[in-house]
C-alpha positions in Angstrom: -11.3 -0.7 0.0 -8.8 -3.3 1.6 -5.9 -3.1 2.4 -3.1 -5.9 3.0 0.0 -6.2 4.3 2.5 -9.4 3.5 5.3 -11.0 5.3 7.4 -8.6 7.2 5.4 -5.5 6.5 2.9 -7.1 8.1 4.6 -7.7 11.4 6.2 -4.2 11.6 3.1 -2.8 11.3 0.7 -5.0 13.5 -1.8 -5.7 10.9 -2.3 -7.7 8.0 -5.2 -6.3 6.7 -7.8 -3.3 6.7 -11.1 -2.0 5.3 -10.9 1.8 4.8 -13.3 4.1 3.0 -11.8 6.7 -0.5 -12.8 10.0 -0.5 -15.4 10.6 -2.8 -15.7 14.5 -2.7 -15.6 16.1 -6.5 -13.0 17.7 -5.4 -10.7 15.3 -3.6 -7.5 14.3 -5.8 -7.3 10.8 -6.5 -5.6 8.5 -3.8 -2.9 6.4 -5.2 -1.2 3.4 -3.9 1.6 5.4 -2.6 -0.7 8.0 -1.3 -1.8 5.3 1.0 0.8 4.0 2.1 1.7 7.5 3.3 -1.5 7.8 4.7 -1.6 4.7 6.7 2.1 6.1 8.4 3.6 2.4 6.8 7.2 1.9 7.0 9.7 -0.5 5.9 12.6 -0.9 7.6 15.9 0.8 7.3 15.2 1.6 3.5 12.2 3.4 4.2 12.5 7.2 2.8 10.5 9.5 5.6 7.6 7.7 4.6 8.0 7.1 0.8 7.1 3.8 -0.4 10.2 2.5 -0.5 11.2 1.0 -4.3 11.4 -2.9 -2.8 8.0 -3.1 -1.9 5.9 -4.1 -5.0 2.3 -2.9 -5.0 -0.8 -5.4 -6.2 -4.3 -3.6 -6.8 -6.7 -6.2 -7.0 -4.3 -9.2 -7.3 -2.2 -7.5 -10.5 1.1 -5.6 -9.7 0.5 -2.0 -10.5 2.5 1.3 -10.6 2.5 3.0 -7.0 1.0 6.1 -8.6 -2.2 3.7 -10.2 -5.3 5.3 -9.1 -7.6 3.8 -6.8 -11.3 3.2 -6.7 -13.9 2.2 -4.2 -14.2 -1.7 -3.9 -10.1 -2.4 -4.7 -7.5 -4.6 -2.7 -4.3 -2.9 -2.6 -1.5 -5.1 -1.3 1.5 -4.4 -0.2 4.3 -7.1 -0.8 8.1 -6.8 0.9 10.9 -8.1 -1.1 10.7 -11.7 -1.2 13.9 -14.3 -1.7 14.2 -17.4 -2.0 15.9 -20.5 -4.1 
């Protein structure tokens, strides 16, 4: 799976983007988008909620927006995307 950062979650975390492998066990629980983000230790800034994914930061599994709780499969791009402003 890969995984990428955008904008300013990119530069708080160091990276903007990773290959990591799902646990495929029978018996593992699904890992979610939030799941991961927990996982990788990801935080957000001020608004971040002891290592919730914070509600600002929209979620993208293979370039659509998806719920945080989606499931994931082998093979997907989950991207994480700050809140973004403009005019």
């Amino acid at each position: 799976m890969r995984v990428r950062l955008f904008a300013s979650l990119r530069e708080r975390a160091g990276w903007g983007e990773r290959l990591l492998q799902l646990d495929l066990r029978p018996d593992a629980q699904p890992t979610t988008a939030a799941a991961l983000w927990r996982q990788l230790a990801l935080a957000a800034g001020p608004e971040d909620d002891g290592g919730e994914l914070p509600a600002t930061v929209r979620v993208a599994i293979n370039q659509a927006f998806a719920a945080p709780d989606s499931p994931l499969a082998p093979g997907d791009e989950v991207a994480f995307l700050p809140p973004i402003t403009g005019g």
